[in-house]
C-alpha positions as CSV (number, residue, x, y, z in Angstrom):
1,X,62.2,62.4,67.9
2,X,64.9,61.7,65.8
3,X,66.6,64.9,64.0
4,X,66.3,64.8,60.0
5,X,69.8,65.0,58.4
6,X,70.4,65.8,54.7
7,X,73.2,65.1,53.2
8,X,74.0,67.4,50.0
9,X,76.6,66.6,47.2
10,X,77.5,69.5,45.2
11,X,78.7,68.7,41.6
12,X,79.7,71.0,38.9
13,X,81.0,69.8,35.2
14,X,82.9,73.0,34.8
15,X,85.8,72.3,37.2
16,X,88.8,74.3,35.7
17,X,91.5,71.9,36.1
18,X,89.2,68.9,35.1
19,X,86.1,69.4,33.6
20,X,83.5,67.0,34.0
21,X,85.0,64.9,36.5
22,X,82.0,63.5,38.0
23,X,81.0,61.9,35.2
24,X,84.6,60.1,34.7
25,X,84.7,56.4,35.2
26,X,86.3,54.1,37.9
27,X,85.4,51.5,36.5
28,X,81.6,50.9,34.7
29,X,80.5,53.3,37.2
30,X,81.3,57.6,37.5
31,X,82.9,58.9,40.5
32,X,79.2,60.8,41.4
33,X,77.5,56.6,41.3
34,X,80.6,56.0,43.9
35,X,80.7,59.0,45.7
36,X,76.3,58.3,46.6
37,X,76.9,55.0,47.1
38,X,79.3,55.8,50.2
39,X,77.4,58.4,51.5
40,X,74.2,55.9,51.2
41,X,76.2,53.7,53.7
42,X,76.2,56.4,56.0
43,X,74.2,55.9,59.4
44,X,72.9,58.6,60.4
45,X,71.9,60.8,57.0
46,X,68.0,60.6,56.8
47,X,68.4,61.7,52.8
48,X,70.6,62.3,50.1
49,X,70.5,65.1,47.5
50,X,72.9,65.8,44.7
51,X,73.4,69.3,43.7
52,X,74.3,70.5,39.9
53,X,73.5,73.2,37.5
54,X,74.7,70.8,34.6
55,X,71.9,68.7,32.8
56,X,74.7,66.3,32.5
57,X,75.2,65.6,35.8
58,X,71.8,65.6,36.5
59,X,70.9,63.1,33.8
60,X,73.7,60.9,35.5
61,X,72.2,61.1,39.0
62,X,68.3,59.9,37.6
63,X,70.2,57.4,35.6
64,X,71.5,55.7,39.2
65,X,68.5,56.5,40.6
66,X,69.5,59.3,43.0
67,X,67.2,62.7,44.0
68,X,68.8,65.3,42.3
69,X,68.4,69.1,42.5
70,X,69.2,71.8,39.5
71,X,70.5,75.0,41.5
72,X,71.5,78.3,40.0
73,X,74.7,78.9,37.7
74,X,76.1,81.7,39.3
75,X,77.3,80.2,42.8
76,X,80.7,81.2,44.3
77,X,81.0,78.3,46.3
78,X,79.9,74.8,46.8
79,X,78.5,76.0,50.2
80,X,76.0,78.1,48.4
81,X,74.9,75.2,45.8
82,X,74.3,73.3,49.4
83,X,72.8,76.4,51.2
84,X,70.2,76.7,48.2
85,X,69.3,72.9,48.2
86,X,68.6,73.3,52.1
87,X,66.7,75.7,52.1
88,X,64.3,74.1,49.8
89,X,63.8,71.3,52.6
90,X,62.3,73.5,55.6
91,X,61.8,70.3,58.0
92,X,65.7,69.0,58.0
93,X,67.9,70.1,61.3
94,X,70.9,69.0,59.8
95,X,72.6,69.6,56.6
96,X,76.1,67.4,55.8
97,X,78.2,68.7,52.8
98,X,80.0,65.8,51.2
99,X,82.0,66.7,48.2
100,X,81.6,65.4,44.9
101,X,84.7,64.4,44.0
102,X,85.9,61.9,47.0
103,X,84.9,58.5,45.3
104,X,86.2,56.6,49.0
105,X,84.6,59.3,50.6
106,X,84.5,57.0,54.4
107,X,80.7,56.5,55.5
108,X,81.8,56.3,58.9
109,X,83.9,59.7,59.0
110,X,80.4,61.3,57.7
111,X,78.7,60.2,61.0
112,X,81.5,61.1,63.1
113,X,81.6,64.5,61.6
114,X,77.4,64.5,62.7
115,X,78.1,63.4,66.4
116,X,78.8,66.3,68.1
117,X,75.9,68.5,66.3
118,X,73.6,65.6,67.5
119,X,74.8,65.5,71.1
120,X,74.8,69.4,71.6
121,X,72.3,71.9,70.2
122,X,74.7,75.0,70.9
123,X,77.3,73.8,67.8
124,X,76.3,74.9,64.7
125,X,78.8,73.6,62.6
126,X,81.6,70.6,62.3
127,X,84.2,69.0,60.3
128,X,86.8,66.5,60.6
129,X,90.9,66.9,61.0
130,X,93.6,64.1,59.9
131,X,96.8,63.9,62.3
132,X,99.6,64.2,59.5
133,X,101.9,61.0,59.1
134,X,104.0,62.5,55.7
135,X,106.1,65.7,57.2
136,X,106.1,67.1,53.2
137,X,102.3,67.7,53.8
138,X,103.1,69.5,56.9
139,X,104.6,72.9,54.5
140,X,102.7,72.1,51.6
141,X,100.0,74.6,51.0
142,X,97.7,72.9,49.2
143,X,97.3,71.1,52.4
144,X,95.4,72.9,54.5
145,X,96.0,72.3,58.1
146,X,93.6,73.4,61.5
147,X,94.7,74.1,64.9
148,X,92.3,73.5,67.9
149,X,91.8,74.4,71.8
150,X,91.4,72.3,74.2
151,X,87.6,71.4,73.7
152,X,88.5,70.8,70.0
153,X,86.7,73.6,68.6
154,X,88.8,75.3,65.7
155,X,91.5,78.3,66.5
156,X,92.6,78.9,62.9
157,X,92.6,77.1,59.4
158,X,96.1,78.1,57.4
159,X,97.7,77.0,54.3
160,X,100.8,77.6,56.2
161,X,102.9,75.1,59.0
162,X,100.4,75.9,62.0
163,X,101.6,75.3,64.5
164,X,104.7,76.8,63.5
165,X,108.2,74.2,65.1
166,X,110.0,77.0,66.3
167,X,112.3,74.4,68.2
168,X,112.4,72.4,64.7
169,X,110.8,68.8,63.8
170,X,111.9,67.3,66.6
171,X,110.2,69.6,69.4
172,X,107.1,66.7,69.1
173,X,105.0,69.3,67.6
174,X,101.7,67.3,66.3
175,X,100.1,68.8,63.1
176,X,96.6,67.8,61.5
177,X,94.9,68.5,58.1
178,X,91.7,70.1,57.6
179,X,89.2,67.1,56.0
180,X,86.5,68.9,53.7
181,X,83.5,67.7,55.1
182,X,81.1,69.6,56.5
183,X,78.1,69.7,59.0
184,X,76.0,72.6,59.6
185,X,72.5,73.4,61.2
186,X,70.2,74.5,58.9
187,X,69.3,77.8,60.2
188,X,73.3,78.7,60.3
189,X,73.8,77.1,56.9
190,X,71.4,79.8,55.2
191,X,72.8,82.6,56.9
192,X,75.8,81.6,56.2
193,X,76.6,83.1,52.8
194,X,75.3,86.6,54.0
195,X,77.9,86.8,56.8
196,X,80.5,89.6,55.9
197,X,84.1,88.0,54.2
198,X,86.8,89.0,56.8
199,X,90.5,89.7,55.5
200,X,91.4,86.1,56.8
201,X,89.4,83.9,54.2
202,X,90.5,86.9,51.6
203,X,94.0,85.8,52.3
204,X,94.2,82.0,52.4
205,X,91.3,81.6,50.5
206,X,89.5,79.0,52.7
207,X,85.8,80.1,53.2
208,X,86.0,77.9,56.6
209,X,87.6,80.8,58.3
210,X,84.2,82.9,57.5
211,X,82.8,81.5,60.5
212,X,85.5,82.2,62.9
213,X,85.8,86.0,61.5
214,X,82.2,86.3,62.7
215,X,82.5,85.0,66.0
216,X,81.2,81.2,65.3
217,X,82.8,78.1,66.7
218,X,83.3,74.8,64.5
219,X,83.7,71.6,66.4
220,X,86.6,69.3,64.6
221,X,86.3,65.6,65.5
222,X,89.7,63.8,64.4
223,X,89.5,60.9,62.0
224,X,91.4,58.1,60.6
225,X,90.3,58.7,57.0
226,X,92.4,59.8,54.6
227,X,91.1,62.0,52.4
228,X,91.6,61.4,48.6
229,X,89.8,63.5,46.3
230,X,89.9,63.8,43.0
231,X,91.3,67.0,41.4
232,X,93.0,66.2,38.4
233,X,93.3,63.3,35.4
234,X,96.1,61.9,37.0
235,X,94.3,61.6,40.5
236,X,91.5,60.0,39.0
237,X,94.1,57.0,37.5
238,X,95.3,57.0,41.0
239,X,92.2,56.2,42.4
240,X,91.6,53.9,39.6
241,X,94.3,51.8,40.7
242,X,93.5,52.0,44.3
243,X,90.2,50.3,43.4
244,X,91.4,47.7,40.8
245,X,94.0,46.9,44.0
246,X,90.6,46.3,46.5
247,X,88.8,43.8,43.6
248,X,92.3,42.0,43.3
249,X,93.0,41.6,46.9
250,X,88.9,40.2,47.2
251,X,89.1,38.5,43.9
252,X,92.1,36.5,44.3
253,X,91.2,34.2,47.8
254,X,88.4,33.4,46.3
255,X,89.7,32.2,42.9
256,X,93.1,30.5,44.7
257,X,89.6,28.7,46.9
258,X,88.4,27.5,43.8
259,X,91.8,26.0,42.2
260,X,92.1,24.1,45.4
C-alpha cells in the first residue's frame, strides 16, 4: 500500500518586507501559479494544498485551479498554517512543507527530501542541506547552515560559521546550508507546535532546532538545488530575469531553425 503524501504550501499576503508577494508576477503568471506548478511535477506527493488566511490568495489559488485551504490568522509560523491543514486530512502519512515563495522550487529535491521518511518508519522528520560553493555565504547569517553525524541526521542548525575553521579556510573544512523544505509524519507534525521552545531556537531564531531540543532526530539528504526564494522586490526582478534567461535560451534555437 502506497503511503499518502500531502504536500502543503503556506502563503500569507502580509509578509513584512513584501507584502503580497505571492500574488506578484513572473511573468502572466504569480509566483503561488509557479511555485504549484513545480511541486505538481513532484513524484511522489499524492496531493497538493495551499494554505492562506488571505481571501486574496485564496481567490488566486481557485483561479488556477488549485485546492486551497483558509486557516486561522493568528499563526506564529508557517509550520502551524501546515500543521492545521494536516490535521484536517486524518488518512495522509506524510506531510511535505514547500514554501510559498520559491517559484524554481526543484520537483526533484521535494522527492528526495521524502526518500528517507518512505524507506524508514523510525524518521519523523527531513529536509535538505546545499554544500556551499560562495565562501561569503559561509559567515553570512542570513544563511543558515546544518552540521550532521555520520548517518546524516542533524547535530545543530546555526546562523553562525558551523563548523567553526579554527585552522582557517584552507583546513578543507566543508560547510552546507540548511534548504527550507520540510517533511514530517503526520502524527509528529501535529505535536509538533506543542513541544516546549528550548533556549536554542530562542536564540537563532530557527524553529528547526525545536525538534532537536526535545530529543527528535531530522534526516538531511544533500541536494544540488539551489535555493532561491523570494524575499524582497528586488529578488523577485532577479528571478524575473532568471526566467526571461530560460525562454531566451529555449526560444532562440528554435527561431535561428526557422531562419535557416
Amino acid at each position: 500500500m502506497h503511503p499518502k503524501i500531502l504536500a502543503v504550501i503556506p502563503a500569507r499576503f502580509a509578509s513584512s518586507r513584501f507584502p503580497g508577494k505571492a500574488l506578484a508576477r513572473l511573468d502572466s503568471r504569480t509566483m503561488l501559479e509557479h511555485v504549484h506548478e513545480r511541486v505538481s511535477m513532484a513524484r511522489y506527493p499524492t496531493s497538493i494544498v495551499i494554505a492562506t488566511d488571505d481571501p486574496r490568495i485564496e481567490a488566486e489559488a481557485r483561479r488556477f485551479g488549485a485546492r486551497v485551504r483558509m486557516t486561522r490568522d493568528d499563526h506564529v509560523s508557517g509550520t502551524d498554517r501546515v500543521a492545521e491543514v494536516a490535521s484536517a486530512f486524518p488518512d495522509v502519512d506524510l506531510v511535505v512543507n514547500i514554501q510559498g515563495d520559491e517559484p524554481l522550487i526543484d520537483p526533484e529535491a521535494i522527492d528526495t527530501a521524502l526518500m528517507p521518511l518512505l524507506e524508514e518508519p523510525t524518521i519523523q522528520m527531513g529536509t535538505l542541506k546545499k554544500r556551499i560553493e560562495d565562501p561569503r555565504e559561509v559567515t553570512d547569517p542570513n544563511v543558515v547552515k546544518v552540521v550532521t553525524d555520520r548517518f546524516e541526521n542533524a547535530i545543530y542548525f546555526s546562523r553562525s560559521t558551523i563548523p567553526f575553521p579554527r585552522g582557517g579556510a584552507s583546513d578543507g573544512a566543508v560547510h552546507f546550508k540548511h534548504v527550507g523544505l520540510y517533511v514530517y509524519r503526520r502524527a509528529f507534525l501535529l505535536r509538533y507546535s506543542d513541544l516546549p521552545v528550548g533556549p536554542l531556537e530562542q536564540a537563532e531564531r530557527l524553529e528547526q532546532l525545536r525538534a532537536l531540543e526535545n530529543g527528535f532526530k531530522i534526516r538531511v539528504v544533500e541536494t544540488d538545488y539551489e535555493s532561491l526564494g523570494v524575499d524582497t522586490p528586488e529578488d523577485l526582478e532577479r528571478v524575473r530575469e532568471l526566467f526571461a534567461a530560460c525562454r531566451a535560451a529555449v526560444t532562440t534555437p528554435l527561431a535561428e531553425t526557422s531562419r535557416g
